[in-house]
C-alpha positions, 0 to 999 in steps of 0.5 A: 795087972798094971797093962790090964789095969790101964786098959780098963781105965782108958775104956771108961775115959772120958772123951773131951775137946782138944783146946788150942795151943798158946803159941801165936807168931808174935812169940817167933823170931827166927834169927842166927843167934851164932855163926861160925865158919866161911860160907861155901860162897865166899868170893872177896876180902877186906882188911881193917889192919888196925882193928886186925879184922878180915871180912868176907864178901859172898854170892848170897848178900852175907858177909863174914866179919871174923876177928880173934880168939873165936870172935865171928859175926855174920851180917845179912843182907836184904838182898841175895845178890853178890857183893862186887865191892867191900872195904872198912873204913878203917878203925871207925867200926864201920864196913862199906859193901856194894851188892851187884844192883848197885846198893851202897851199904854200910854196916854198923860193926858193933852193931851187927846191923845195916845202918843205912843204903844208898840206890846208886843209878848207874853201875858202879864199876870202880870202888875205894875208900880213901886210907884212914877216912871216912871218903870214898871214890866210886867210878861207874860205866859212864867214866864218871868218877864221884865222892861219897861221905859217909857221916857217921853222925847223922848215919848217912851216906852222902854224895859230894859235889865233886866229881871227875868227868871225862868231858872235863878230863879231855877239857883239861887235856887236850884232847878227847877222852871216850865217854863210853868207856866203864872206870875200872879202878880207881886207887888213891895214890900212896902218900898223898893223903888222898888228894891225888887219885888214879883213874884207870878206864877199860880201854887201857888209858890210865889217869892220875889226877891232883884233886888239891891243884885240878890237873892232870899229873900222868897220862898212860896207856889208851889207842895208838899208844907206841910202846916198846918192850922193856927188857925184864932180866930174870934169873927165875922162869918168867918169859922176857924178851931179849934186849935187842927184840925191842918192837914197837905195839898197838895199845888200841883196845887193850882192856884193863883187867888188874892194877895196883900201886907198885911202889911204897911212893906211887911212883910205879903202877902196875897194870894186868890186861886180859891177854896175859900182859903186864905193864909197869908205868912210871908215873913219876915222869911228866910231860904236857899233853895239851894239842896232841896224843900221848906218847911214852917212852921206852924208858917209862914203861916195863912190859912182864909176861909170865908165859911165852905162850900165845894164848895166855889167862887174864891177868885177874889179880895183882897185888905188891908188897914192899921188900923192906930190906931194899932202900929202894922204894920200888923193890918187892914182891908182886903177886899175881893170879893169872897172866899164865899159858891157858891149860895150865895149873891154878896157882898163885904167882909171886915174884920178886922184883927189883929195879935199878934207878930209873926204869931201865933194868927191871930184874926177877931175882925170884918166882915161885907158884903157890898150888891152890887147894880150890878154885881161886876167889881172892887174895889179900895183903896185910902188914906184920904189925906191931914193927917199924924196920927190918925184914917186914914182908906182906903175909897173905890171906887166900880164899878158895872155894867153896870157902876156904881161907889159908893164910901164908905167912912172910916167912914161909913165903921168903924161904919158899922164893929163896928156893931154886926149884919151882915145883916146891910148895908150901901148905899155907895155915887153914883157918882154925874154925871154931866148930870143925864140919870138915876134916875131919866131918861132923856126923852127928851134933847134939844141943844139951841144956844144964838144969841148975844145980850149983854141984853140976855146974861146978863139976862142968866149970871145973873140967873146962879148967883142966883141959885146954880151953882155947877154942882155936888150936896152936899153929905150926911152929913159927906161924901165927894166926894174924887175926886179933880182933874183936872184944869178947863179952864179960859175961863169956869170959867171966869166971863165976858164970857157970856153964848152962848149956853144953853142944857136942858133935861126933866125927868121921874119926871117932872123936867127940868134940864138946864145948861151953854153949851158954853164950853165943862167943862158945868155947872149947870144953876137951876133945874125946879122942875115940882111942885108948892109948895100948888098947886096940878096940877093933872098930873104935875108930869107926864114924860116930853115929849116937851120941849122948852126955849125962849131966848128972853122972858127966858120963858120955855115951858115944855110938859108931857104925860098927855098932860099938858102945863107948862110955867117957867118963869127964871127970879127973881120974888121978889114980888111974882107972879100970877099962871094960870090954864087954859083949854078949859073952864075955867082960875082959877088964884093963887097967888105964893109966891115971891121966887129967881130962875124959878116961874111957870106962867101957866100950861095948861090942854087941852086935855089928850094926850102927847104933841108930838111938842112944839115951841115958835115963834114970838120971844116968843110971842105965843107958838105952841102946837101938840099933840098924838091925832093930834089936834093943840093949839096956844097960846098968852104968854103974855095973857096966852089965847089960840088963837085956837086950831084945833081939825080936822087937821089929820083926821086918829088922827095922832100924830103931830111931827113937826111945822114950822112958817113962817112970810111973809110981807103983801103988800095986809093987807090981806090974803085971804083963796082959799075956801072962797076967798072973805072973808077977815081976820083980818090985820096983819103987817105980815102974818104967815104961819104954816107948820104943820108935822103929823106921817102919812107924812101929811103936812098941812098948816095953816094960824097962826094968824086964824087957818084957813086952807089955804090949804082945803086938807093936802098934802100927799105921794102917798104911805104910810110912816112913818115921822120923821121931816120936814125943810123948806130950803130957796132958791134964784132962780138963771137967767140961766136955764138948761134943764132936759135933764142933770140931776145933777151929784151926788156927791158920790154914795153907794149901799145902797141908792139911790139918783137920780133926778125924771123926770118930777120935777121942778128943782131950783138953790139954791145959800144960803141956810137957814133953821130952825130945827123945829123953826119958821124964826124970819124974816119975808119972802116974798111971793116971798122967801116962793115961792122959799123955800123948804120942805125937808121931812125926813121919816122912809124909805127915803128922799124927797125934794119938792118945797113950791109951788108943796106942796100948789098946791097939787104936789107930785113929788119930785125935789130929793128922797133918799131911805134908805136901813135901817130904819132912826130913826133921823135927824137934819141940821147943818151949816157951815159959819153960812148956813145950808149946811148939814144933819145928819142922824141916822139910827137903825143900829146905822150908820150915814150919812151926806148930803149936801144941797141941793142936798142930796148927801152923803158926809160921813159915820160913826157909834155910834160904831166908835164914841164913842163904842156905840150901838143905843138903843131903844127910843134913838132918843128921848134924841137926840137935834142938833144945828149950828155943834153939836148934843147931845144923852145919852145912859145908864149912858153916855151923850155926844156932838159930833161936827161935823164940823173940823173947829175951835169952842166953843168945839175945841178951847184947851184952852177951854178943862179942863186938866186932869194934874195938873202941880201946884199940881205936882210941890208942892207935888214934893217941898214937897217931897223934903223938907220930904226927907231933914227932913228925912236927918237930923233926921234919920226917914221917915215923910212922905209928911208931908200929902200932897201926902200921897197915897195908889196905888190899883189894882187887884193885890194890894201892899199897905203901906205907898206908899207915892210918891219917887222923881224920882232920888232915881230911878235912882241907880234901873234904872241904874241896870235895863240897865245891860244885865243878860247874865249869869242870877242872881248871888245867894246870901245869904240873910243877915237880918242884914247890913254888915260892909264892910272892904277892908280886907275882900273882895274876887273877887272869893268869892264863891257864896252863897245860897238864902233863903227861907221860911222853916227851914228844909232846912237851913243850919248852920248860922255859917257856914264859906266859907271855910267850904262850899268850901269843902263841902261833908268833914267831921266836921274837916275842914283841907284840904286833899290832893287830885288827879288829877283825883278826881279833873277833875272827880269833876268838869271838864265839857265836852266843847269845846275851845269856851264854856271855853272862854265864861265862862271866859268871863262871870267870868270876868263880874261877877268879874266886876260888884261885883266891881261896887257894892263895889265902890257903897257901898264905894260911899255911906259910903262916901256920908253919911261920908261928910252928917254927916260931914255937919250936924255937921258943921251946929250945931257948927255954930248954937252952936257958935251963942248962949249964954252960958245960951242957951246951 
């Protein structure tokens, strides 16, 4: 009676126009509202150690921020190219980045957004920020080395004037410095504050240069270098000569590959080339250079190898850390990727080094090989924090592809080396992900609106309080997880917000992992283990392939590929609960013991075939079950007793994909079937209506109270197509009526798909539009609405849009068809103003669409790629889930949530984003560094930090030591000499190991200039020398003038210019006269400054002496 009765009603219908739906582009913004995990194309680290922040550098132009407790952010580049450079300027919130074209970026961490770019013309080879400023070094293929500022004030990148050129490196030497060669490091020197910097060049020459005295303090390395092999003693398997095999060897040509400091005092730098070797130099040892090549000594350099092998690995990192259990400044630990025999394994080398005084005896007390469980990409050191003495070694940070992160603290690394045999290994700790895609792998994932209700929302509140919440779980024993950045927002950790939306995700293992997504910082709810403690359920373990939660009943529904039916229930069973095992045939009930968090209620065994649909309804009364095989099970929750099960729906065995339950009001009390219509059913206060979706795009419907069949014959495509979803659209028929003969305008158009009305349909006008993903309408319908409703079927190669009463007469004809020019793999509606008025689709190219309802006509475009740089990859479709303006995916390491809509939500509002800049933290580490620097006043002797902000900066090219952070005004007499134009270049100086006392007597404005030093001792001159016996030189030892002619004087130095070329050098002698001027009336400033401390500190102790009794003193 009631399918006769729609029939009839659907005869008489009126036909009407399809109006236009109400979404327009300017609705979208497609953005990453959340993030989690380590991009497959991860390839360089950065460190804030006092803000505890790592960030992550990619081939694709992102870069990963990741702080503590579940804190992470992603920024996006503009660009898709690979970063070659990252580094923080550390404790300022801001992040410096050099993509592969040369852009110097900087990103604004609490922010999250590009603050400004800077086009650099040439290619930047070198990169370093100066240890707690905000003044970086950047080295290019020119041999040029330039300053850059970054004013945070005007939120611009700036370039200083000054810069290092080769040509005014070799004026100062002496000798020629190439001018081809590309600057492959440049690395502040430890302890000086910035004001001396080392310049390492391709071709093996390394240069260490005084920014404050411009002149060059160290030559190493470069053509024709004579070098003898040091003699490396070794009680561990690393390859040395013996002492007596000392030869000498050609450095031409001996491409730089690696360095870094290898001492807390810059007094050993370490250096990796492409052959494998390693080279210690010390670059405390000077030595003039002027006139003549530079020749090092045996006993100022140290020659490593790793292997005796011919052919051996680049030297690709290295990195040093200091063993602060040793007094001496150079002993620690070296790590090194690279150096080994080519065809070896991939490890990670760490040696542990010490030196007796002097450079004469180099011994490895220690080696040991960390195993890599990828290929390598980088490594980074970081400090233990919060300490100022003792056994303090560097714990480390590896990253391997495709984008793993494992983290090796400083005991496991110490116990490691203590050991004798090489082939032990230890398992660093992984990076505890938020949401876990692998190991074990994420199958299925399901996004879950809350409907308010302040009894569902206590219910949830109170289940996320009695299992643990932590999202990231304990480490090992011993070790913890080191990063702790970031703040959380109030609104994600305060106590009285309710939980409104809920993300679920199925694993290999059988286990269901739930957590609280109502804002973008998620946090963990309880974990579903998949297994009964003394109940074995053959196949309970099996990969989860369905899933679904009732809000209202906090009853979770879990399917597997083995075709079982797990039912959770989340609520705290105290008192112990009752198990049902249950198939076709039999029910056996288990008594579980009472215990807190999810107690499994049932689990369902009805056939062996992978549950493919699975859907509460009736507000979680009854569960609905699809299989693979194409049969059908409905169940009563409350009973745990099948209601029926349809073994004959699909008769080609198609798998079931999709089911959706409509409630419609009975003003008969019975529905009766087409095929047998005088036989009356049982009376329900409401009919219900199963539309039933199968992979071959066979749509049946079913009376959901019976399982009775109220269509005899499933209505079917008059082709053969593959389908993805089914969504049944509500609709209001509107009075006027147009004729077909003015088809509906489309609202854009493309040459990919066709989107066109079919003569002949049966148009309507839908005014509110309402739909349900997959889920059954919780309010009932009537007769009238179900008529007036819609399917939308979405197949692999297009889409069609049918009416409900087309579909139970049999029609095939679609009211609107869309076809796909690529294959279309997933589909979800969204809403805005609380309607469905759009669909998104994902196609195998990795493109996306988005359509209104219900005109199907396209509104935007974009891609994975654009989005968030990924490809689509196969089966990915599968960890897909939309819900209101959101869908969810994961691929590879990564998971993300990508919002839809540009209108305000849980995941947009800012106050509800974590920030990645800790301004508490800034604030007390710049207070303690203030009270350090008083201390340090007052004593004479550097404390530190008093621990708090103790760190050790990483990179490539590494400078390490004691590199606790420096107040931002002890920058300000370098910066003021980086603003000086170099016009005339670098003055040379002599570099003078002791301090100088000045006296106003001894100073000449035209003092002749002096030489730098260098390394070798075959060029040095006389120490004692006088500037009077330099200014005649080529004279014998008697250093009384000689009278001499006015030609010799002209053919000595007269110079071939014209009026202006003398005007110009007179000029720039004036400027020379004037900043040796400026450096006097510093150092003057600075003995008065120290006079007037002294004079203080003395005041201060008269008064404290004037306070005390004699018996105190």
């Amino acid at each position: 009676m009631f399918a006769k009765r729609l029939l009839q009603k659907a005869i008489h219908q009126s036909q009407h126009n399809m109006s236009h739906g109400n979404l327009t582009s300017a609705d979208l913004d497609l953005r990453v509202a959340v993030h989690y995990g380590i991009p497959s194309t991860a390839s360089i680290l950065a460190f804030d150690p006092i803000q505890r922040l790592l960030a992550i550098g990619t081939l694709d132009g992102r870069i990963k921020v990741i702080g503590g407790d579940g804190i992470e952010g992603l920024l996006i580049s503009p660009k898709q190219l690979p970063y070659k450079y990252i580094e923080f300027l550390q404790n300022q919130g801001y992040l410096v980045s050099i993509l592969n074209d040369n852009d110097i970026q900087v990103w604004n961490l609490e922010s999250r957004c590009l603050v400004y770019c800077l086009e650099w013309e040439s290619n930047i080879t070198a990169f370093s920020v100066i240890n707690g400023s905000n003044l970086m070094y950047v080295g290019d293929d020119y041999a040029l080395v330039a300053v850059m500022k970054y004013d945070a004030e005007e939120g611009k990148l700036l370039q200083l004037p000054y810069h290092i050129s080769a040509n005014s490196l070799s004026e100062t030497a002496g000798f020629p410095f190439p001018t081809d060669q590309p600057i492959v490091g440049v690395l502040p020197q430890p302890c000086s504050s910035g004001n001396r910097v080392l310049i390492a060049y391709q071709n093996g020459l390394v240069i260490l240069w005084d920014v404050s005295e411009d002149q060059i303090v160290f030559v190493g390395g470069g053509k024709d270098l004579q070098l003898k092999d040091g003699v490396v003693k070794s009680t561990n398997e690393v390859n040395i000569d013996s002492p007596e095999e000392t030869l000498e060897h050609q450095l031409g040509d001996k491409e730089i590959s690696a360095l870094c400091w290898a001492s807390s005092n810059g007094s050993i730098l370490a250096v990796g080339y492409i052959d494998g070797d390693i080279l210690f130099w010390n670059t405390s040892s000077s030595a003039s250079i002027k006139g003549q090549q530079a020749l090092s000594p045996s006993n100022n350099v140290v020659k490593l190898r790793l292997s005796s092998a011919e052919r051996r690995l680049p030297v690709i990192v290295l990195q040093w850390s200091k063993d602060y259990k040793s007094h001496n400044d150079c002993d620690g630990q070296l790590f090194i990727y690279g150096g080994d025999e080519i065809g070896s394994e991939e490890v990670l080398t760490v040696l542990t080094l010490e030196w007796s005084p002097g450079m004469g005896n180099l011994r490895c007390v220690g080696r040991t090989d960390l195993t890599l469980t990828g290929s390598f990409a980088d490594m980074i050191l970081l400090p233990s924090s919060g300490t100022t003495g003792g056994n303090h070694k560097a714990d480390v940070f590896v990253l391997t592809n495709p984008g793993q992160l494992h983290f090796y603290d400083e005991a496991s690394l110490s116990a490691l080396v203590s050991q004798k045999e090489r082939n032990l290994s230890i398992s660093g700790l992984e990076f505890p992900v938020v949401i876990p895609t692998t190991n074990p792998t994420m199958m299925v994932a399901k996004l879950i609106r809350v409907p308010t209700g302040e009894n569902l929302l206590k219910a949830l509140s109170e289940i996320s309080s009695v299992v643990n919440r932590g999202s990231i779980p304990n480490p090992s024993a011993g070790t913890k997880w080191p990063l702790t950045g970031g703040v959380p927002s109030q609104l994600s950790i305060s106590k009285n917000n309710g939980i409104e939306r809920v993300y679920l995700a199925g694993y290999s293992d059988g286990s269901v992992r739930i957590w609280n997504a109502t804002y973008p910082l998620l946090s963990f709810i309880c974990l579903v283990q998949g297994k009964e403690q003394g109940i074995k359920v053959a196949g309970s373990s099996a990969p989860v392939s369905r899933l679904d939660f009732c809000v209202f009943t906090l009853n979770l529904a879990v399917g597997n590929e083995c075709g079982l039916v797990q039912i959770y229930n989340l609520k705290d069973s105290s008192d112990g609960t009752k198990f049902l095992f249950v198939t076709q045939t039999k029910s056996e009930v288990h008594n579980l013991p009472q215990g807190k968090g999810p107690q499994c209620r049932a689990v369902l065994s009805l056939i062996n075939s992978p549950v493919q649909a699975l859907q509460f309804v009736k507000h979680g009364g009854k569960l609905a079950v699809g299989f693979e095989c194409g049969h059908v099970a409905v169940l009563d929750t409350s009973s745990l007793t099948v209601l029926f099960f349809l073994n004959d729906v699909s008769f080609s065995s198609s798998p079931t994909i999709s089911m959706t339950w409509k409630e419609l009001t009975n003003s008969q009390g019975h529905l009766k079937s087409p095929k047998h219509s005088e036989t009356k059913t049982t009376v329900y206060p409401t009919e219900e209506v199963m539309f039933i979706l199968t992979k071959d795009a066979h749509i049946h419907v079913i009376d959901g109270n019976t399982g009775n069949m109220i269509i005899p014959q499933s209505w079917h495509l008059k082709k053969e197509s593959i389908a993805i979803s089914m969504y049944v659209i509500d609709g209001r028929i509107s009075a006027s009526k147009v004729s077909d003969d003015n088809p509906p305008e489309e609202a854009s158009k493309d040459s990919s798909t066709k989107n066109e009305p079919v003569p002949g349909s049966s148009p309507f006008v839908i005014n509110s539009p309402e739909t349900e993903q997959n889920s059954s309408s919780e309010n009932p319908y009537s007769e009238e609405r179900l008529l007036n409703s819609f399917i939308l079927l979405c197949c692999v190669d297009s889409l069609r849009l049918y009416s409900t009463k087309s579909v139970i007469q049999g029609n095939n004809k679609p009211i609107r068809k869309v076809k796909h020019a690529r294959p279309c793999i997933w589909t979800a509606t969204f809403k805005k103003a609380d309607r469905v008025s759009g669909l998104v689709l994902l196609f195998q190219t990795g493109e996306i669409e988005i359509r209104s309802l219900p005109d199907l006509e396209l509104v935007k475009e974009s891609s994975l790629m654009s989005i968030l740089r990924w490809n689509c990859k196969a089966n990915m479709d599968k960890t897909m889930s939309a819900d209101d303006s959101h869908f969810t995916l994961a691929n590879g390491y990564e998971s993300a949530f990508v919002s839809m809509l540009a209108v305000e939500n849980g995941f947009r509002i800012p106050e509800s984003l974590p920030c990645l800049h800790d301004k508490v933290v800034a604030a007390a580490a710049d207070a303690a560094l203030s009270v350090s620097l008083n201390q340090k006043k007052k004593r004479g002797t550097a404390p530190g930090l008093l621990g708090i902000v103790k760190g050790l900066k990483g990179g490539k090219m590494v400078h390490t030591g004691d590199s606790a952070a420096t107040p931002k005004s002890t920058f300000d007499h370098l910066e003021g000499m980086f603003w000086k134009s170099q016009q005339s270049g670098p003055s040379p100086h002599v570099d003078h190991q002791e301090v100088v006392e000045l006296n106003i007597d001894d100073i000449e404005i035209d003092e002749p200039l002096s030489v730098a030093s260098t390394s070798s001792s075959h060029d040095v001159k006389r120490e004692g020398e006088s500037e009077r016996e330099k200014l005649f030189q080529g004279g014998t030892g008697d250093t009384k003038p000689r009278l001499r002619t006015a030609e010799e004087i002209r053919a000595k130095y007269r110079k071939a210019e014209d009026v202006s070329s003398v005007a110009s050098q007179a000029r720039n002698k004036l400027m020379e006269r004037g900043e040796k001027l400026e450096r006097i009336s510093r150092r003057t400033e600075d003995l008065q400054n120290g006079a007037e401390d002294f004079a203080s500190l003395a005041n201060e102790l008269v008064k404290t002496l004037e306070g005390r009794k004699w018996w105190h003193i």
